[in-house]
N, C-alpha and C positions, 0 to 999 in steps of 0.2 A: 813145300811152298817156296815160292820163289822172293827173294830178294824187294823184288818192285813190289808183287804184290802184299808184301808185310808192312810197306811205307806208305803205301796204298790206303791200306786199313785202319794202320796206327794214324794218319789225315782222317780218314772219315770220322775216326770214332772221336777224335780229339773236336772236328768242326760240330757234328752231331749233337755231341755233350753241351757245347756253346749256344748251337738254336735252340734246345730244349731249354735252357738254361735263359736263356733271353724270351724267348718267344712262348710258351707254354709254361702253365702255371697248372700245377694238378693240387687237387684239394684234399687236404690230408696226408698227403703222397711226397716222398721225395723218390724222383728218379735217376737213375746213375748209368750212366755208359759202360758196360763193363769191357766190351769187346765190338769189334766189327771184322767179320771174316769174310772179303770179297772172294768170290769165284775165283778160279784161273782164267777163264775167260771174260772174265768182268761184266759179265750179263747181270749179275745179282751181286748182291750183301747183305750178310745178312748181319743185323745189326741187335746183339745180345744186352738187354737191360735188368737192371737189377732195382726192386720198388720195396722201400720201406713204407709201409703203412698197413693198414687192413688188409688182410688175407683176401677179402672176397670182394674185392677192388682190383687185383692183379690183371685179372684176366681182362677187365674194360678198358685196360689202361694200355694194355698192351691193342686192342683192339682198337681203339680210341689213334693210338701213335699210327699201324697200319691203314688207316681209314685217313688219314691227316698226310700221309706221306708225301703228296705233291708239296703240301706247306713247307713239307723238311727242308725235299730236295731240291726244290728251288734257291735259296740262299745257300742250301751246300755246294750247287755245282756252280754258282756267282763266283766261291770263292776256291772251288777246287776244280780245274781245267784237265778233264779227259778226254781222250778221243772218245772214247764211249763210258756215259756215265751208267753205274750199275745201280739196278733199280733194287730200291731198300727195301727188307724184311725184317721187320722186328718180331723178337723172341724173347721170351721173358728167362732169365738165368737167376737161378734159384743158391747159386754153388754155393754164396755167403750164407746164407740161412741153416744148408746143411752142416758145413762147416763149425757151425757155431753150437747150432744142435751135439756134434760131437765132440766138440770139444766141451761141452757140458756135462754130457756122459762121462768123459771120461776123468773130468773132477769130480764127478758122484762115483767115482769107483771107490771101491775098501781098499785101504793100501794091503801090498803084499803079506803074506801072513809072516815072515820070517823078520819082517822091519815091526810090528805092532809088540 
């Protein structure tokens, strides 16, 4: 991936995180920007979040953000000037949860037999 298009992404995800952040309010929910990976041709982005709260809230919230997306990108592209602005996709990115998941496991492990 190209140069531009990293500075590109790291602006979206950074303005992105700001409208949700101002502009939406999720109940029970805190949402978080984890990433935005625009295309090489900048037709799309897709915009990776990451949601604490009820498991079985995720999937509305992410559908909730997609369904809302002119709201987004309207103030994103106020403040961010492209030739061609890339139309947003949000995904829900789970990485922190698994992460933590294994890292629990791997405190519940028995230590070595040769250290006990």
């Amino acid at each position: 991936m190209s140069l531009r298009i990293e500075r590109v992404g790291e602006l979206i995800k950074r303005e992105v995180s700001m409208i949700l952040e101002r502009d939406f309010a999720f109940k029970d929910c805190i949402v978080t920007v984890h990433d935005a990976e625009p295309t090489v041709d900048l037709k799309e982005c897709f915009v990776y979040v990451g949601i604490l709260g009820p498991k079985h809230r995720h999937a509305d919230i992410v559908e909730q953000l997609n369904k809302n997306r002119g709201a987004i990108q309207r103030p994103l592209y106020k403040r961010v000037t492209l030739r061609s602005s890339p139309h947003l996709v949000f995904r829900l990115d789970d990485s922190v949860e698994r992460g933590v998941r294994i890292l629990n496991a791997i405190d519940n492990l028995p230590p070595p037999a040769g250290e006990a």
